[in-house]
C-alpha positions in Angstrom: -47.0 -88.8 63.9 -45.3 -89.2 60.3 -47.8 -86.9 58.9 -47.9 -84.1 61.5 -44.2 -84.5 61.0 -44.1 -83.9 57.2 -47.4 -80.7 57.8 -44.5 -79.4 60.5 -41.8 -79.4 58.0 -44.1 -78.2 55.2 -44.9 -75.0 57.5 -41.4 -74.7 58.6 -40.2 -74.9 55.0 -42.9 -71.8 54.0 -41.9 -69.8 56.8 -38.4 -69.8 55.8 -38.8 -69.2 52.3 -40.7 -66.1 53.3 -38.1 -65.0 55.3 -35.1 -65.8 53.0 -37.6 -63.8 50.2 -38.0 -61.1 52.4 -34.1 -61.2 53.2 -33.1 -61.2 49.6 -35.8 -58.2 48.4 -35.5 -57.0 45.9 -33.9 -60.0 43.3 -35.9 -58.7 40.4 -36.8 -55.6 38.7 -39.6 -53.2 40.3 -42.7 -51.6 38.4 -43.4 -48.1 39.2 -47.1 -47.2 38.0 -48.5 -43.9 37.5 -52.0 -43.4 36.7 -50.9 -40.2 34.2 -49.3 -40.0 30.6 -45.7 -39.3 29.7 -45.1 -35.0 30.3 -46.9 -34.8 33.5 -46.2 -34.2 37.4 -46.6 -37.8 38.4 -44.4 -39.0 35.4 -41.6 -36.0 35.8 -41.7 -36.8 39.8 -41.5 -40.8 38.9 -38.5 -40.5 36.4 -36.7 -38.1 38.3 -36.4 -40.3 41.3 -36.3 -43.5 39.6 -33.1 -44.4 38.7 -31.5 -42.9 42.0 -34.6 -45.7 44.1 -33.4 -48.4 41.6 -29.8 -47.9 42.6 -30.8 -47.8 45.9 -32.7 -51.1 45.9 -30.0 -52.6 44.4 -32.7 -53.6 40.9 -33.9 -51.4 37.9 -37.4 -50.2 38.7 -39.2 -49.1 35.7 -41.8 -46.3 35.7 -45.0 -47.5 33.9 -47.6 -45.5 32.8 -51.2 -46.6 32.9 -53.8 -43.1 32.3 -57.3 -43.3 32.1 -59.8 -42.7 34.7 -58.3 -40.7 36.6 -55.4 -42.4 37.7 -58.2 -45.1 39.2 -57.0 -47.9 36.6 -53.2 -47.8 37.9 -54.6 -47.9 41.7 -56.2 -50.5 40.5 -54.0 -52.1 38.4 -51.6 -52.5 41.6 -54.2 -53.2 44.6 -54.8 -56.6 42.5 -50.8 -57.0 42.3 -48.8 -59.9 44.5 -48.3 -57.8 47.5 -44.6 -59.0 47.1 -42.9 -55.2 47.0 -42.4 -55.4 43.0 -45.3 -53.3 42.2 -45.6 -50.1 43.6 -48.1 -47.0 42.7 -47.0 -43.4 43.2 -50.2 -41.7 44.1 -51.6 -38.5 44.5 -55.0 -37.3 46.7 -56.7 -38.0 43.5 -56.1 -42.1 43.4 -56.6 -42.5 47.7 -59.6 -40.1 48.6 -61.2 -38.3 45.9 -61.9 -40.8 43.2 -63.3 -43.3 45.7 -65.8 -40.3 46.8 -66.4 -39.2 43.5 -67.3 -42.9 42.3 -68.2 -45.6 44.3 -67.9 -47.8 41.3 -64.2 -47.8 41.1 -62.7 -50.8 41.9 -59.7 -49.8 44.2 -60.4 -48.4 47.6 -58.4 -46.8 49.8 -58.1 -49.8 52.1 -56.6 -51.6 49.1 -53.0 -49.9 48.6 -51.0 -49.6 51.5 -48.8 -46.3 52.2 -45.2 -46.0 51.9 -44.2 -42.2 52.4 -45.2 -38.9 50.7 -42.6 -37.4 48.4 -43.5 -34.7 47.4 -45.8 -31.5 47.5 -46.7 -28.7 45.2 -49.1 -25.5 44.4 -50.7 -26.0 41.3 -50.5 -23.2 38.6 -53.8 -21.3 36.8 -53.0 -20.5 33.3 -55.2 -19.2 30.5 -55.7 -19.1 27.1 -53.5 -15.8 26.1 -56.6 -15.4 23.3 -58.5 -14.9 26.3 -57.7 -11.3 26.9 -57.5 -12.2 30.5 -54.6 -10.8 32.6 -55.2 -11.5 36.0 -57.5 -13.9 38.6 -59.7 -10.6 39.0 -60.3 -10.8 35.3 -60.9 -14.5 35.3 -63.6 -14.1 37.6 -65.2 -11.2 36.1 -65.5 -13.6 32.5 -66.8 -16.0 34.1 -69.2 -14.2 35.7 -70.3 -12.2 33.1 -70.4 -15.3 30.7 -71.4 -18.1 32.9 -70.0 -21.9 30.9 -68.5 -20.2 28.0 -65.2 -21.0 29.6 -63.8 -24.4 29.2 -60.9 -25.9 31.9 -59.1 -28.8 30.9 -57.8 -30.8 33.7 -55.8 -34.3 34.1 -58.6 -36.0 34.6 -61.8 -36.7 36.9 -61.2 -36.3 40.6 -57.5 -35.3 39.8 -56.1 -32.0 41.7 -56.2 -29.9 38.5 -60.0 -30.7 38.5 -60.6 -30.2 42.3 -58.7 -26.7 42.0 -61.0 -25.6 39.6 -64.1 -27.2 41.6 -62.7 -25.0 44.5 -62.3 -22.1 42.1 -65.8 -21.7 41.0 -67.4 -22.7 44.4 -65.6 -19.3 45.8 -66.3 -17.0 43.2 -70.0 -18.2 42.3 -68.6 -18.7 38.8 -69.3 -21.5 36.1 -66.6 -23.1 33.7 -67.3 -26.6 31.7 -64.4 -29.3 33.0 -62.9 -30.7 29.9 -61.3 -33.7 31.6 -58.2 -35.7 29.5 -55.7 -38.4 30.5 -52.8 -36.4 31.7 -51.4 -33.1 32.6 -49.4 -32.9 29.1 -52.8 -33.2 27.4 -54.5 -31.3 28.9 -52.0 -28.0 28.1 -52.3 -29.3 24.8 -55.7 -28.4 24.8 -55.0 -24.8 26.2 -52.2 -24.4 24.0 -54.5 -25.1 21.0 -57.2 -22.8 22.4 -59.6 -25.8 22.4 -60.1 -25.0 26.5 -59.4 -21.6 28.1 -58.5 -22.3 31.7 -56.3 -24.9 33.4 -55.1 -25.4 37.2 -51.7 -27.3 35.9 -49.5 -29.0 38.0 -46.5 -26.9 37.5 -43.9 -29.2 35.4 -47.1 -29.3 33.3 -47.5 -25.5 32.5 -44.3 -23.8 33.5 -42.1 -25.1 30.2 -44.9 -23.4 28.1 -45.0 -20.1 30.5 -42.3 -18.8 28.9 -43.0 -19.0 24.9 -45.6 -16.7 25.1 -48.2 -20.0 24.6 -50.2 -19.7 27.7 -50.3 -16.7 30.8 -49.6 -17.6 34.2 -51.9 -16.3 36.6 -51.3 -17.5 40.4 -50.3 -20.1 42.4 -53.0 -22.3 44.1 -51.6 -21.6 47.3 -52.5 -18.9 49.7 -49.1 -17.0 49.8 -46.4 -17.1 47.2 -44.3 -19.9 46.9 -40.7 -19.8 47.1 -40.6 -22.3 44.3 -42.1 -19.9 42.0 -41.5 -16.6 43.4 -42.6 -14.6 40.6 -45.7 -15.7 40.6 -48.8 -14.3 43.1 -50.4 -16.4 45.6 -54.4 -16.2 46.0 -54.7 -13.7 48.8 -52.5 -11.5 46.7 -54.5 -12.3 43.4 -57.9 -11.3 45.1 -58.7 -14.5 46.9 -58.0 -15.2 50.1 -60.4 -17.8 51.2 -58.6 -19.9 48.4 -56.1 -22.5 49.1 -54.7 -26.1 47.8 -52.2 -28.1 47.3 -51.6 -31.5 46.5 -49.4 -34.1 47.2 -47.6 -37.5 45.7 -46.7 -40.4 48.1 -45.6 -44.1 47.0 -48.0 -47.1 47.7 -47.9 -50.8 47.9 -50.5 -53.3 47.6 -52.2 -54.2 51.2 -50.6 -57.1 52.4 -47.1 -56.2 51.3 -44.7 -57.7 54.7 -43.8 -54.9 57.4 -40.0 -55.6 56.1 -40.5 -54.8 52.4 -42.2 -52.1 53.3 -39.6 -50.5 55.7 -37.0 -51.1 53.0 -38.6 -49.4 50.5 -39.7 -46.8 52.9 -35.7 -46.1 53.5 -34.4 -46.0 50.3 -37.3 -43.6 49.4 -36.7 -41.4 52.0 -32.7 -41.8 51.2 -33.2 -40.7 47.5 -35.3 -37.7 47.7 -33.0 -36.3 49.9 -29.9 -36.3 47.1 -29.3 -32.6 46.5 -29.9 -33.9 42.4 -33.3 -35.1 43.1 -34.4 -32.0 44.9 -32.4 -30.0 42.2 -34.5 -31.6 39.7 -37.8 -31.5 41.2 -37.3 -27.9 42.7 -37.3 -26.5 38.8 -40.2 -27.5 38.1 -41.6 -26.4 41.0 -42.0 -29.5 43.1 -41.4 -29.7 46.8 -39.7 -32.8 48.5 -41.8 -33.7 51.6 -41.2 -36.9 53.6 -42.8 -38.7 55.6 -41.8 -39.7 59.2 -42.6 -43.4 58.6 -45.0 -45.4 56.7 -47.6 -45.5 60.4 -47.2 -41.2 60.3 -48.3 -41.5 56.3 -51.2 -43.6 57.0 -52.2 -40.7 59.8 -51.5 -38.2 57.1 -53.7 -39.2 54.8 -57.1 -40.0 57.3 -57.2 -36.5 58.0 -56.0 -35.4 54.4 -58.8 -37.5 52.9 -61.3 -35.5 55.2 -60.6 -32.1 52.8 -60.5 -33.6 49.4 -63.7 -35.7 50.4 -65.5 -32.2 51.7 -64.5 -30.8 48.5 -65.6 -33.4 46.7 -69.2 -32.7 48.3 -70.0 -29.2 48.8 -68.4 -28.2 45.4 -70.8 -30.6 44.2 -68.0 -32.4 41.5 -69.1 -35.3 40.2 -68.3 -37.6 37.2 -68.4 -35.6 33.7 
């Protein structure tokens, strides 16, 4: 009887602390990994919420960058994290349904990370080389057509959206471009800047700051129809392409196992922050669109059928690891 009393008290003891850890979240500082470099989308969407989600939590939360593979190494980096709430991923299609598709090999699935809400959505942008001599999506095609791999598109990476929208690109045109794949968005217009690639479908708080020098042309948006974010700029049924249309998406994660209550909490003072009329200010000029989700159990629907196009993609563009 002594000993089922002390295994009683033992449990009881572990059931409170949960609860009184769960009561008291956050008490420490939260890590907010990205799987990009500094300069990028993820990184611009991360630091322009971050302080405001800190303040809201009540603790600092520190955006952490951790490129390389695609954004695969940060997925993974926080499915093997104490699923405690103090390590949390914002993640685009890229980490959740493509990169698993793409590579079997990688070690985070999507059954790993567990969803939070989406924040945000965007068109991506297609920008040349202005060496190029190409003005418009019609002239694109007809250089890639005419010179098929002479053209090089440098993207943020394998399986990342930048590489998908040119996947989609040159399934719908017939045309052939080499994917020159780097570690983030701000790299990869370094490369178009420098005229080492040609072609890049840039997330837009990637290209648009260099839009305006003169150092790259701006071509489209990725979407179908213009976007009101970037009005100036033609959609793809307007640039000669109807059939074309994507855009992508970043949404916060936790690791799998992270309690219901953590989660809720974070999903609150998520949904809370990107609301302020600064946040959307700040992500709005650089063409970034705050989209919410209802609650964590509508993200999770989401993305099962949101997985089913990237996944598609994935397969009858035929993209595989460079």
């Amino acid at each position: 009887m002594r000993r089922l009393s002390l295994l009683i008290a033992a449990a009881f003891c572990l059931i409170s602390g949960s609860g009184m850890a769960q009561g008291n979240y956050p008490n420490k500082p939260i890590r907010l990994v990205i799987g990009f470099s500094p300069g990028g989308a993820a990184d611009y969407v991360a630091r322009s919420m971050s302080d405001a989600f800190g303040k809201a939590l009540g603790q600092p939360v520190v955006v952490e960058n951790k490129p390389g593979n695609g954004s695969s190494l940060a997925a993974d980096l926080v499915a093997k994290a104490a699923p405690d709430g103090y390590t949390l991923l914002i993640a685009s299609p890229s980490s959740i349904s493509v990169n698993p598709a793409l590579n079997p090999k990688v070690s985070a699935k999507p059954g790993d990370l567990a969803p939070v809400t989406k924040i945000t959505t965007s068109p991506l942008v297609l920008a040349v080389n202005p060496s190029t001599g190409i003005q418009s999506v019609q002239d694109l095609v007809a250089f890639a057509l005419k010179d098929p791999g002479k053209l090089n598109y440098a993207s943020s990476g394998n399986g990342s959206a930048p590489h998908l929208g040119a996947a989609l690109f040159t399934k719908l045109t017939g045309t052939q471009m080499t994917h020159i794949p780097y570690k983030g968005g701000s790299l990869a217009l370094q490369s178009l800047i420098a005229g080492d690639t040609q072609v890049s479908f840039g997330t837009a708080p990637s290209v648009l700051p260099h839009a305006s020098g003169g150092r790259i042309r701006v071509l489209a948006v990725s979407t179908r129809e213009r976007s009101a974010l970037m009005p100036d700029l033609p959609g793809m049924r307007e640039a000669g392409l109807p059939d074309y249309n994507l855009e992508f998406w970043y949404g916060i994660f936790v690791p799998t196992g992270t309690p219901t209550p953590v989660v809720r909490k974070l999903f609150d003072a998520a949904v809370g922050v990107m609301q302020l009329p600064t946040v959307k200010a700040a992500l709005a000029r650089e063409g970034t669109e705050v989209a919410l989700s209802a609650s964590p159990e509508a993200f999770e629907r989401f993305l099962f059928e949101d997985g089913k196009f990237w996944v598609n993609l994935v397969r009858s563009a035929k993209v595989s690891v460079d």
